[in-house]
Every structure is written in structure tokens, then in C-alpha cells.
N, C-alpha and C positions, 0 to 999 in steps of 0.2 A: 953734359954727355950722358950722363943717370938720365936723366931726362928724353933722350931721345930713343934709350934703347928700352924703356919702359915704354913707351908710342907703340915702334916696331914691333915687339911682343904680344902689344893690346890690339896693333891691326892684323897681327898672322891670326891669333886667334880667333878674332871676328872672322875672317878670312875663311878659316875652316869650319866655324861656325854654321857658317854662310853655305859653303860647299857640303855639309852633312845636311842642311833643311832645304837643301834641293833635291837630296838623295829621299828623305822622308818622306817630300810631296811626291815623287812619283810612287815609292811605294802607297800613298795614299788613292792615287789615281789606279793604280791597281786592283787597290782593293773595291774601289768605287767598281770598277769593272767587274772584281769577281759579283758583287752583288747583282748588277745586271745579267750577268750570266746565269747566276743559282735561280733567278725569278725566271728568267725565258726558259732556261731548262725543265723547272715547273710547270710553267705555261705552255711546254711543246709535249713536254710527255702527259700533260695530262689530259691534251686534244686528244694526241693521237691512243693514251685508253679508251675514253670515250669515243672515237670515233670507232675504235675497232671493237668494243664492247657489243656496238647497238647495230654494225656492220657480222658481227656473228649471231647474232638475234637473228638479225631478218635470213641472213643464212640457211639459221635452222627449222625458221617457218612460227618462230613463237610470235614475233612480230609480224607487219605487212609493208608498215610506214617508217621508215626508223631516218627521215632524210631532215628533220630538225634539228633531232640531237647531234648526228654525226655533219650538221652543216656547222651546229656551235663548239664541234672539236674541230673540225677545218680553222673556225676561225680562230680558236685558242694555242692553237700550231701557227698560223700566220703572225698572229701578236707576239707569238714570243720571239718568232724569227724577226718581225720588222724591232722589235726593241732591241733585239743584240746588234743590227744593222745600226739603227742609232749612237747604243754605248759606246760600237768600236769606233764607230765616227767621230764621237766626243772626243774617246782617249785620243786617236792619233792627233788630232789638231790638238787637245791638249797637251800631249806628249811633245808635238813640234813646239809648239810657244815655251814650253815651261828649255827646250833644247835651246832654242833663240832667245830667249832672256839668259840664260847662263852665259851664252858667248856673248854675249851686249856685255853683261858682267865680268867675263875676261876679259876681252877687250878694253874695259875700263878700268884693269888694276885690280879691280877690288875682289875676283875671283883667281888665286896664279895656280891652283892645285887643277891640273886637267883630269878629270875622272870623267871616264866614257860609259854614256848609260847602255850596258847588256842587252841584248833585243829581251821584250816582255814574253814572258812565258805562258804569262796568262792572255794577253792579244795571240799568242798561236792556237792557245786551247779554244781563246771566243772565236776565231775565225772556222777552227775544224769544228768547233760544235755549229755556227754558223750554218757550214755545206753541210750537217745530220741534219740540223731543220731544215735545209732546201729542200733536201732528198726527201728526207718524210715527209714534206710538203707535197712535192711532185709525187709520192707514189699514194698519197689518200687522193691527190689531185685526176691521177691520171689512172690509176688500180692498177697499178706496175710499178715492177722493182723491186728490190730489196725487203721492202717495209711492208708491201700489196698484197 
């Protein structure tokens, strides 16, 4: 009888073991994200200085030609937009798999604590920073808007 209730103790605690290093990995996949975000965020403001830097030059007549520089801030503003497009692609699918392994894991016993993961806070901020690089994109794109 000692024996059995030594098991049961040693499987609940696996158990929540288990259930706390699924909650870790997503906080990990988080952070994976915020990293993607800080680098495009970098990458989009620092286009769109330079673009608008060498876009006030020719403005004011110091320059004549300024469509190099501000073509390689277009494109440091589009990079940083297409990698947060990617990141957030990673996270959801990894977010889905890492959801679908848990309940594989309920389903077989070996998970019985249901904890519901929170919508990401940081997937809201990468999607609205997301639509700032669209917009900033579209208005060095088109010299309109917000940004133009």
C-alpha cells in the first residue's frame, strides 16, 4: 500500500512538472518573438530615418540625387516588415503545436491539470507593430499618409 501511494505522488508531481515546462516553453517562444520584434523594429525605424533624412536633403536643394540612399531605407523598412511577418508565422504554428501536444498529453493521462494559455501579449504588440511597418511602408511607398 506504501508503495503505491509513493507512485501516485511521484506521477502527480511529474504531472505538474510537466504542465509548468509547457508553460516555460511558450514563455520561451515569446521571448523568441520579442527578439524578432526589437530587430524589425530596428530595421523599420532605421529605413524610414534614412529615408527621410536624404528625402529632406533633396527637399532643400543641398542634394539633387538622393534616390539610392532612400531606396536602401525602402528596403530596410520592407525587411524589417517581411521578418516580423515570418516571426509571427513561426510563433502561431508554434504556439498551435506546442497547444496540440498538451491535449495529445491530456488525453493520455499524463497531463490532468488543464491550464488555458492567455492570448500572447506580445503576438498583439508584433501584429500592431506589424500594420506601423505596413503604413510606413505604404507612405515612403506612395508619399502619403501619416508617415509622408
Amino acid at each position: 500500500m506504501e508503495k503505491f501511494i509513493s507512485e501516485d505522488k511521484s506521477v502527480e508531481l511529474s504531472s505538474r512538472r510537466t504542465g509548468m515546462s509547457f508553460q516555460r516553453t511558450r514563455m520561451s517562444a515569446d521571448r523568441t518573438l520579442m527578439s524578432v520584434m526589437r530587430t524589425s523594429l530596428s530595421l523599420i525605424s532605421f529605413g524610414f530615418t534614412i529615408f527621410q533624412f536624404f528625402e529632406k536633403m533633396r527637399d532643400s536643394g543641398t542634394i539633387t540625387h538622393g534616390a539610392a540612399p532612400r531606396n536602401f531605407g525602402m528596403t530596410l523598412v520592407l525587411l524589417g516588415t517581411v521578418m516580423l511577418v515570418v516571426g509571427i508565422i513561426y510563433h502561431v504554428q508554434f504556439m498551435a503545436g506546442l497547444r496540440h501536444e498538451r491535449q495529445a498529453m491530456h488525453e493520455a493521462n499524463l497531463l490532468h491539470a488543464e491550464s488555458k494559455f492567455p492570448p500572447s501579449m506580445t503576438l498583439i504588440t508584433a501584429v500592431l507593430l506589424l500594420m506601423i511597418g505596413l503604413i510606413v511602408a505604404g507612405s515612403m511607398l506612395f508619399r502619403a499618409g501619416p508617415f509622408g
